[in-house]
C-alpha positions as CSV (number, residue, x, y, z in Angstrom):
1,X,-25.5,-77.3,-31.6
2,X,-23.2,-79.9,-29.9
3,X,-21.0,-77.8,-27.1
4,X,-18.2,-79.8,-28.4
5,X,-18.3,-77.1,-31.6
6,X,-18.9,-80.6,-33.6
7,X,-21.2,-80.1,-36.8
8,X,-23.9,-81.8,-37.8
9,X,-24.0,-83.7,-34.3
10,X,-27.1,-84.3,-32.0
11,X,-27.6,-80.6,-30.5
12,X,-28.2,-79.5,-27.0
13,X,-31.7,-78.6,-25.7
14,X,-30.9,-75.3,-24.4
15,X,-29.6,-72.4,-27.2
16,X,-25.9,-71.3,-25.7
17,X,-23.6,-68.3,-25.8
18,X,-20.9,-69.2,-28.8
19,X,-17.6,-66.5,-29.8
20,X,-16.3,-68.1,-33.4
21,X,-13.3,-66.7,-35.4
22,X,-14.9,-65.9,-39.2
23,X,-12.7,-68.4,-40.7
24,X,-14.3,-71.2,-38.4
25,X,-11.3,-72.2,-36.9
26,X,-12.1,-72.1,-33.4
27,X,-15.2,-71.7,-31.7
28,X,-15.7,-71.8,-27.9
29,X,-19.3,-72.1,-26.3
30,X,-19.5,-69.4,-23.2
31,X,-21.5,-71.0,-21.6
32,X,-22.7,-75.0,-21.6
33,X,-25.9,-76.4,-21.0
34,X,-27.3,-79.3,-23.0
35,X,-30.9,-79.7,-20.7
36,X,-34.0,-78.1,-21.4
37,X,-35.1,-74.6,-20.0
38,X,-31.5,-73.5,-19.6
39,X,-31.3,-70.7,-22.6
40,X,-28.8,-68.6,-23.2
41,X,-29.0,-65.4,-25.9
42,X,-28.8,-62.3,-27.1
43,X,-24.9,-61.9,-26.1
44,X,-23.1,-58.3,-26.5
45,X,-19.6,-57.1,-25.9
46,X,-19.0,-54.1,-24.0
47,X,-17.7,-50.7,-26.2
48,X,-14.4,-51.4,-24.3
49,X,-14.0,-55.4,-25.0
50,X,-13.4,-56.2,-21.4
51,X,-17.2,-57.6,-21.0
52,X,-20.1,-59.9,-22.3
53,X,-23.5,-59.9,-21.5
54,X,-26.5,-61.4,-22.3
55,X,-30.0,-62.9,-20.6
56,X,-30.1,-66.8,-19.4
57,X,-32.5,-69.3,-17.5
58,X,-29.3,-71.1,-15.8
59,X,-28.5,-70.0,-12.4
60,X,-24.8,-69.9,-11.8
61,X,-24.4,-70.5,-8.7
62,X,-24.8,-74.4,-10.0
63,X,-23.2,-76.7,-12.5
64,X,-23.8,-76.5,-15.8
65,X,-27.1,-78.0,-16.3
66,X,-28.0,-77.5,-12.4
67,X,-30.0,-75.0,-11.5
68,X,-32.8,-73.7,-14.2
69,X,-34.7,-70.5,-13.3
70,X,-38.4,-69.9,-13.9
71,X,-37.5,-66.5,-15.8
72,X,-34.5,-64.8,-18.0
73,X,-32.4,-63.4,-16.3
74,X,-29.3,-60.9,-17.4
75,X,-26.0,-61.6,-17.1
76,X,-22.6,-60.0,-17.0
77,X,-19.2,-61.9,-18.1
78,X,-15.7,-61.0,-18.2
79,X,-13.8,-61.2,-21.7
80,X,-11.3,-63.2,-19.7
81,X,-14.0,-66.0,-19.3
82,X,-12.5,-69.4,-18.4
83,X,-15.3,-71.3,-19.0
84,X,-16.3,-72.7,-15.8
85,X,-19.2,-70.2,-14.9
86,X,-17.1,-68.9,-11.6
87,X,-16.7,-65.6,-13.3
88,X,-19.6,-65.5,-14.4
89,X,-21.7,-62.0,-12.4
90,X,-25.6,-63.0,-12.0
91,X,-26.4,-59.8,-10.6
92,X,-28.3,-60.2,-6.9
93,X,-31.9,-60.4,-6.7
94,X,-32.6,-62.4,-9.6
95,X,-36.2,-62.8,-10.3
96,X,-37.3,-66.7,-10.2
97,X,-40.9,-66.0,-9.7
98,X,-42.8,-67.3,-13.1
99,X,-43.0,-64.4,-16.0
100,X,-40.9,-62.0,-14.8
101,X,-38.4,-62.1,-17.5
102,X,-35.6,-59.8,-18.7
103,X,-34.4,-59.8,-22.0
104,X,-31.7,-57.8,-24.7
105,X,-29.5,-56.5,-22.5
106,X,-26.5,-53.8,-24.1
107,X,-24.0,-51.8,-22.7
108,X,-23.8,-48.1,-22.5
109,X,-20.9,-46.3,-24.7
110,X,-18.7,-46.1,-22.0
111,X,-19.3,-49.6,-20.8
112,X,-20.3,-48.2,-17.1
113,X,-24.2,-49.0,-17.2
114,X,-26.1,-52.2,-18.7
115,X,-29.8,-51.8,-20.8
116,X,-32.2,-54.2,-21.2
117,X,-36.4,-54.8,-20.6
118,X,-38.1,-56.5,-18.1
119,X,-41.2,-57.3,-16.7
120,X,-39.6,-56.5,-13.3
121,X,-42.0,-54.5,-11.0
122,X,-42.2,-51.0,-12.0
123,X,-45.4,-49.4,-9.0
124,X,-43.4,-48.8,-6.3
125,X,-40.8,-46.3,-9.0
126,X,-36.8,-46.0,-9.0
127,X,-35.7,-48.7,-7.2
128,X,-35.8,-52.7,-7.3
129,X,-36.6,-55.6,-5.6
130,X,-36.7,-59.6,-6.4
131,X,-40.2,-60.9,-7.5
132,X,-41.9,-57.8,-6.1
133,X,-45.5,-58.2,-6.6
134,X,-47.5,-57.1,-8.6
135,X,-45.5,-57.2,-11.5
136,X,-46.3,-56.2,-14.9
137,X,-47.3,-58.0,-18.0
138,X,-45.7,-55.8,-20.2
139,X,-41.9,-55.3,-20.7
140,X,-40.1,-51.8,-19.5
141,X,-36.8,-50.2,-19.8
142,X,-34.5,-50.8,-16.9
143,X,-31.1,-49.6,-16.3
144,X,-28.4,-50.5,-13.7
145,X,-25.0,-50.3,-13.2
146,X,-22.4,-52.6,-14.3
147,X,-22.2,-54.4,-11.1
148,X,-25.8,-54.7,-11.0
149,X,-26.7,-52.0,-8.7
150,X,-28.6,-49.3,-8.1
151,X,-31.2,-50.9,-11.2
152,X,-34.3,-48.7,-11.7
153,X,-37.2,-48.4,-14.4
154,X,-37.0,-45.7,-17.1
155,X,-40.6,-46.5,-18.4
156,X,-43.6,-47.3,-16.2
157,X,-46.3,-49.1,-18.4
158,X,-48.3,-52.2,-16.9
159,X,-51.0,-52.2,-19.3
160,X,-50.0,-55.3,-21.6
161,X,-49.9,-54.1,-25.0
162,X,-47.5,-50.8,-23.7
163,X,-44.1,-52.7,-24.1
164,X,-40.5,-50.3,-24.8
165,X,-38.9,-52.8,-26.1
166,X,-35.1,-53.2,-28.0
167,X,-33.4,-50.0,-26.9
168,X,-30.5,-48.4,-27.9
169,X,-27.9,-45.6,-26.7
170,X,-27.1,-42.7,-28.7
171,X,-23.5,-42.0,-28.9
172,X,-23.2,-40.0,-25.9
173,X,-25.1,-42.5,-24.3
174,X,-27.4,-39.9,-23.1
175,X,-30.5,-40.5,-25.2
176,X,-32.4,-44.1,-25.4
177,X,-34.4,-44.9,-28.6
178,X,-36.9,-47.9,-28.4
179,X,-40.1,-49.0,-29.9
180,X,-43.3,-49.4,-28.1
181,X,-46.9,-49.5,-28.7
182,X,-47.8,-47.0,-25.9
183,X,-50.0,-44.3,-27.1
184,X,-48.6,-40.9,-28.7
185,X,-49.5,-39.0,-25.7
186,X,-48.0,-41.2,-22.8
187,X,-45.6,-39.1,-20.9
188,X,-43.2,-39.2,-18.0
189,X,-45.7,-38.1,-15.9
190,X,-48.7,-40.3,-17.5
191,X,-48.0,-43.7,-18.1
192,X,-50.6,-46.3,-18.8
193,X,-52.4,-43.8,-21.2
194,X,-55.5,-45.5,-23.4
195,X,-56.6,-46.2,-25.8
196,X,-54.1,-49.6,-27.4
197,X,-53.0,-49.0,-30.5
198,X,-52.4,-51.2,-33.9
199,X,-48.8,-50.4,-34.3
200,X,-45.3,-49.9,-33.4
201,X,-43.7,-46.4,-32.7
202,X,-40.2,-45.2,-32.5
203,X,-39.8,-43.7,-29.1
204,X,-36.7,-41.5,-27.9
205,X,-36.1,-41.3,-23.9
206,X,-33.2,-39.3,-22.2
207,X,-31.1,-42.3,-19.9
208,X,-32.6,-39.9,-16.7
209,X,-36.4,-40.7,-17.7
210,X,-36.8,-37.1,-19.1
211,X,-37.7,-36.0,-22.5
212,X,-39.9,-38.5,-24.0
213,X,-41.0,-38.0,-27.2
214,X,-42.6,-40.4,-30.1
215,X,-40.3,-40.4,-33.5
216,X,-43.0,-42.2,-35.4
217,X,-46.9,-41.3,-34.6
218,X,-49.1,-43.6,-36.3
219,X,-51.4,-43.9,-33.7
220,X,-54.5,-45.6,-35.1
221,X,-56.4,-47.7,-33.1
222,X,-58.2,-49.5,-36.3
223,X,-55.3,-50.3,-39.2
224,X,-52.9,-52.3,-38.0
225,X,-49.5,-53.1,-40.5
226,X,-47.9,-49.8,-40.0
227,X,-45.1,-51.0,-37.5
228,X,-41.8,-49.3,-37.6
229,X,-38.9,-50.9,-36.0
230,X,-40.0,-54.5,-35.1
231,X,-42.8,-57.3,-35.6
232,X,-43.8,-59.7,-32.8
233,X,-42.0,-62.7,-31.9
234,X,-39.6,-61.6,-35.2
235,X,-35.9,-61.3,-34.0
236,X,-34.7,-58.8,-36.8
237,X,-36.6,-55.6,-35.4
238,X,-35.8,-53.3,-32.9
239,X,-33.8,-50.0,-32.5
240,X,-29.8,-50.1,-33.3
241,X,-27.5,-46.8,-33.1
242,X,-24.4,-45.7,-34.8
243,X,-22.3,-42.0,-34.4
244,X,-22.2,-39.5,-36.8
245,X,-26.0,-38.0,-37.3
246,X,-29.5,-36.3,-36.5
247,X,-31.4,-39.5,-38.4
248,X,-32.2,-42.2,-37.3
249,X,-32.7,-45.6,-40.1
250,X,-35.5,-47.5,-39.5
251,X,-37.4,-50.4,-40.8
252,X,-41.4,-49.4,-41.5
253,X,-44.7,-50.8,-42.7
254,X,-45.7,-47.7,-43.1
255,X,-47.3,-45.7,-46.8
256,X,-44.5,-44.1,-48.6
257,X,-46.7,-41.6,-48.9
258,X,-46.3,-40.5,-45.1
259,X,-45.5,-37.7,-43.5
260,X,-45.6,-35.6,-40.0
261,X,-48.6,-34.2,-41.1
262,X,-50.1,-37.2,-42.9
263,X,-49.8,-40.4,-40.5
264,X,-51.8,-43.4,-40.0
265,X,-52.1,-43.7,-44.4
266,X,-53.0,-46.8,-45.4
267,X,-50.2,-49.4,-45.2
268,X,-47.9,-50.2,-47.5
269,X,-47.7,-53.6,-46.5
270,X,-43.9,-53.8,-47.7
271,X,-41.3,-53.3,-45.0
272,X,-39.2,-50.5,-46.3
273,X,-36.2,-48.5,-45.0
274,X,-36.9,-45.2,-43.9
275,X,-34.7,-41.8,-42.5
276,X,-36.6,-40.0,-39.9
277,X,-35.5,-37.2,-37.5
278,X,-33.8,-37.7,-34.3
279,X,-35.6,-34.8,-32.8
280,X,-39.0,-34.9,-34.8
281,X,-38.2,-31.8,-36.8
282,X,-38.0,-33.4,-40.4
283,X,-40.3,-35.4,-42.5
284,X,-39.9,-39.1,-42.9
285,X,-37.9,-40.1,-46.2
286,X,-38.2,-43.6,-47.7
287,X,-35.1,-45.0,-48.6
288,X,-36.2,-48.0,-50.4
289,X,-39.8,-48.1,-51.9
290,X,-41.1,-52.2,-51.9
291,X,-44.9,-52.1,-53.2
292,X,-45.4,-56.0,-53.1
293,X,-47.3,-57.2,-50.1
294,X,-44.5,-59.4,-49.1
295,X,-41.8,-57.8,-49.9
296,X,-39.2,-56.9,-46.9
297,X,-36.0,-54.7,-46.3
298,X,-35.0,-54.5,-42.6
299,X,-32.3,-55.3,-40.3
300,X,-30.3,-52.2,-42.0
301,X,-27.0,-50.9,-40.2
302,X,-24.6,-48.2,-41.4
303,X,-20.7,-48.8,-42.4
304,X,-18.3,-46.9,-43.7
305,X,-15.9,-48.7,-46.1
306,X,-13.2,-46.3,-48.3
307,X,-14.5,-43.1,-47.0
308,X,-18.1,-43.8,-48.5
309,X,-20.9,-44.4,-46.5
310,X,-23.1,-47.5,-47.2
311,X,-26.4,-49.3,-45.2
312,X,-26.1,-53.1,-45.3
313,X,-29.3,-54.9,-44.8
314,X,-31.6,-57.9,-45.9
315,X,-34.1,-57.8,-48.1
316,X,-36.0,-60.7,-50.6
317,X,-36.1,-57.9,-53.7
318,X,-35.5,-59.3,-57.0
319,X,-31.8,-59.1,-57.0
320,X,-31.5,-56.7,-60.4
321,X,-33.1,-53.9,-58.0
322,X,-36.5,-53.6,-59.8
323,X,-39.2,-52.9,-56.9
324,X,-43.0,-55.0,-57.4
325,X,-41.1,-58.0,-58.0
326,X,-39.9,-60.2,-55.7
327,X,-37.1,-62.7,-56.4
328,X,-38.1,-66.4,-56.7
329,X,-39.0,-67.8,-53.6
330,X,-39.0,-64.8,-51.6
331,X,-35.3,-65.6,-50.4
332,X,-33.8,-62.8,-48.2
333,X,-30.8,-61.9,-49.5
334,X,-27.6,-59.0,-48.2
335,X,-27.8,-55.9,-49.6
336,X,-26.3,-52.5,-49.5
337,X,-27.2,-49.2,-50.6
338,X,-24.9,-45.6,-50.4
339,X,-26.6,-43.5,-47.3
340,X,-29.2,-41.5,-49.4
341,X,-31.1,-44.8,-50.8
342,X,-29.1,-45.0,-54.1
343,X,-26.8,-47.4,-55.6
344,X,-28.8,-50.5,-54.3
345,X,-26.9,-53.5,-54.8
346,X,-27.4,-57.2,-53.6
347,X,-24.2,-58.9,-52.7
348,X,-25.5,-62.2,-52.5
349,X,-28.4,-63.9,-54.8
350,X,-29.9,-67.1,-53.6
351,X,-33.4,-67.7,-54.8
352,X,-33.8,-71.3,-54.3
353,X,-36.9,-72.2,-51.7
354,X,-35.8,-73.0,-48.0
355,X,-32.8,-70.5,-48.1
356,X,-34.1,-67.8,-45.7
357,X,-33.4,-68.3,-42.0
358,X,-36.0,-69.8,-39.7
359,X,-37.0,-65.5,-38.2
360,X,-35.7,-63.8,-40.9
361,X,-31.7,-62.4,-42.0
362,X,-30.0,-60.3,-39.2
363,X,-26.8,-58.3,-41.1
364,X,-23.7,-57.1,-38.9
365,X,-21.1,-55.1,-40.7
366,X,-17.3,-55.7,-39.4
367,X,-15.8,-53.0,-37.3
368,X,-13.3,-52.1,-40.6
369,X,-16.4,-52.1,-42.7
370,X,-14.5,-55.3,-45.4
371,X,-17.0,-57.9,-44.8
372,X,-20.9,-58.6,-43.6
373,X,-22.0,-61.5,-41.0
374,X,-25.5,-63.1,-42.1
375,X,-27.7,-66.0,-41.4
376,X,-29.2,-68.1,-43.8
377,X,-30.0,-71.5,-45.0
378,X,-27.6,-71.5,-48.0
379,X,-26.0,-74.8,-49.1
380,X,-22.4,-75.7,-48.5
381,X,-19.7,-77.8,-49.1
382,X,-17.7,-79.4,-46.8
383,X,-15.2,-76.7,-46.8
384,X,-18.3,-74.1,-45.5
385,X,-17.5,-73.0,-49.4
386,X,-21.0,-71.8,-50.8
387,X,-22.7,-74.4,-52.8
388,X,-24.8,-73.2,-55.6
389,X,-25.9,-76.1,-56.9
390,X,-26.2,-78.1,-53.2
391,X,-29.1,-78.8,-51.2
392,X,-30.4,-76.4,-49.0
393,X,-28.7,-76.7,-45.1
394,X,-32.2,-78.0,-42.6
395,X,-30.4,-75.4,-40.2
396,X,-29.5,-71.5,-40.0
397,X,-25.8,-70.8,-40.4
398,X,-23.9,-67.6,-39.8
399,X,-22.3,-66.6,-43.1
400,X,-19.7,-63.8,-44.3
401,X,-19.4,-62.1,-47.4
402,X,-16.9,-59.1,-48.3
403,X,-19.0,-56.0,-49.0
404,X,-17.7,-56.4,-52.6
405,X,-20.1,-59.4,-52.8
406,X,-16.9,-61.8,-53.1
407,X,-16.1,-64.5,-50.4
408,X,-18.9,-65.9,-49.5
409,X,-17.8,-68.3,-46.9
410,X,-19.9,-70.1,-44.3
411,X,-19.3,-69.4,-40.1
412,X,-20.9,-72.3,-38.9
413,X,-21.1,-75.4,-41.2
414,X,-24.3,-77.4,-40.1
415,X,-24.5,-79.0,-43.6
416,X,-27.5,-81.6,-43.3
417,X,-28.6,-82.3,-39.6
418,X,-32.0,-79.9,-38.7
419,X,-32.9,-77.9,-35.6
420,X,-28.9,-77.2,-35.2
421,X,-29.7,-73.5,-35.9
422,X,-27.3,-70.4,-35.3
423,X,-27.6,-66.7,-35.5
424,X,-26.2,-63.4,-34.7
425,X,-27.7,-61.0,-31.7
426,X,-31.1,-59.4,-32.2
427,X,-30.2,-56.1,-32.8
428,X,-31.2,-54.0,-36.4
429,X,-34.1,-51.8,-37.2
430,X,-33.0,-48.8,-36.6
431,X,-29.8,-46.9,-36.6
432,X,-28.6,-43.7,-37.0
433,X,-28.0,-42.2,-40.6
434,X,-24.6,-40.2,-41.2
435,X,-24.2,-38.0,-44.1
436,X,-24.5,-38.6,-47.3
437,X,-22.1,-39.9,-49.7
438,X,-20.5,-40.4,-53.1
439,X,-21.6,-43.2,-54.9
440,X,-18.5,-44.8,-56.4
């Protein structure tokens, strides 16, 4: 949208970095650019609030608008931002060669170390250099310090289908999980293992390259539509982490009827929410059990709220809970369910066609646990009050509702102009699973 925070005004041509109070009082683009090939995305804070980051195609060294690089690049910002660019840190040795992009960058727990993937050279091992050739065309794991140096691959795949992709720190920021389509018996030692496979695994990595082992092993080379954790191109996949567990949460295609003895079943079609073991030592446990062919649940995260631990996620159910039956129009909705798969309950309940966001609903619980951050399509009035009987908004719009399922209030409020879309950071499909809970 306009950097001028303006609604339903003629948008820029480059997506930007936006921080917004919920009550959409202010709102202050991070960074600027209204010209093409400029993008901005996937911004993060830092555990410790002192630090953004996120990956770009501007190079900072220019005006806003100024320089546009041939890749993405990552990014470091200080929370003290002034909004010139000047403090912004574009780490040295950027890649500007065509297709070496780096993408989804995070912070470790202690907000020392910065996470992302790349396409980045990964032959010549640890170490890094600028538009070394040859470089991959597949993404892998890279991690730096938070000044940018001493940057170095944790995963070495070239072959194009091997991608580790959306990583995530455990809470001692000692384990990385990710999802990748590299075979089941890649190793540290063998990378670039054949034969391709169909689907997407749940990998675990320890942050010193050590200790790799699958999480997820359907490892068929025939049956595709048994991804856990992500689809292509789909921004609500991926592998998320929260304290407090030995399971993981993740969103699967995979048969309900699987287990570590019985993988590669046929699909269920339905993306479900599954628990599976951190270490591999437990079967997998569906958590919610979709049969229709369309039906999805995914993006999930954990909260606590009360002393009772919840999952939030999004999910185009029919809204009294009954699985087989989608609601009309296939709208995704919020949901949340108590930590064991019970209690399912959908806090918001729009069916009318055009209401689910342009890649799908990504949920984000607040820190306290009170409310839930969404995207969707949902009408509004003026006010960013919802609008049950309105017309559909042409353009996603970041939403909060309180996990009671009262307060529905919009973030951004682009009301009838198209292609101004919004949404939250591409993070979700997996997290880790805490105890279980009372249902009250």
């Amino acid at each position: 949208m306009s950097v001028t925070g303006a609604w339903d005004t003629a948008g820029t041509s480059s997506y930007n970095v936006w921080l917004a109070s919920l009550d959409s009082a202010t709102r202050t683009p991070l960074t600027q650019n209204t010209a093409a090939a400029h993008d901005a995305n996937f911004a993060v804070f830092s555990p410790n609030q002192s630090h953004v980051t996120f990956n770009t195609a501007h190079v900072f060294s220019t005006a806003w608008n100024g320089g546009a690089n041939a890749n993405a690049n990552v990014v470091r910002m200080d929370r003290t931002y002034s909004g010139t660019g000047s403090d912004i840190s574009q780490f040295p040795g950027q890649n500007t060669t065509g297709g070496i992009h780096s993408y989804n960058p995070i912070f470790n727990p202690d907000s020392t170390k910065i996470l992302y993937y790349s396409r980045g050279n990964v032959t010549n091992g640890p170490g890094y250099a600028a538009n070394a050739a040859p470089y991959p065309v597949t993404y892998n794991l890279w991690l730096m310090n938070l000044d940018g140096t001493s940057r170095a691959p944790l995963t070495f795949n070239t072959v194009a289908s091997h991608s580790a992709v959306y990583p995530v720190f455990s809470e001692s920021g000692t384990t990385i999980y990710f999802i990748s389509r590299q075979p089941i018996t890649t190793t540290t030692s063998s990378w670039d293992v054949m034969p391709n496979l169909s689907n997407m695994n749940i990998w675990r990595i320890n942050t010193d390259g050590t200790n790799m082992i699958a999480l997820t092993r359907n490892d068929s080379t025939v049956t595709a539509g048994m991804d856990s954790g992500a689809t292509v191109g789909l921004v609500y996949g991926g592998v998320d982490v929260f304290p407090g567990s030995r399971h993981l949460i993740v969103s699967s295609q995979m048969s309900l009827s699987t287990t570590r003895s019985n993988w590669n079943v046929q699909p269920a079609s339905s993306w479900n929410l599954w628990r599976i073991s951190a270490d591999y030592t437990e079967d997998p446990v569906p958590l919610t059990r979709e049969t229709n062919v369309n039906g999805v649940s995914w993006s999930p995260q954990f909260f606590n709220y009360r002393g009772v631990d919840w999952i939030a996620y999004s999910s185009n159910s029919a809204t009294d809970g009954t699985y087989g039956g989608l609601n009309a129009n296939n709208i995704e909705n919020v949901w949340i369910m108590r930590a064991d798969g019970q209690c399912r309950k959908a806090l918001t309940s729009y069916t009318v066609a055009g209401g689910t966001p342009t890649n799908g609903a990504s949920v984000r619980v607040s820190p306290d646990g009170s409310r839930i951050a969404f995207n969707a399509k949902y009408p509004m009035t003026t006010g960013g009050d919802f609008d049950p009987t309105g017309t559909t908004s042409p353009s996603d719009n970041i939403w909060v509702v309180n996990v009671d399922g009262t307060g529905l209030k919009a973030v951004t409020r682009n009301r009838s102009v198209a292609a101004l879309d919004t949404a939250l950071s591409a993070r979700g499909g997996v997290w880790y699973l805490p105890n279980q809970a009372d249902c009250d």
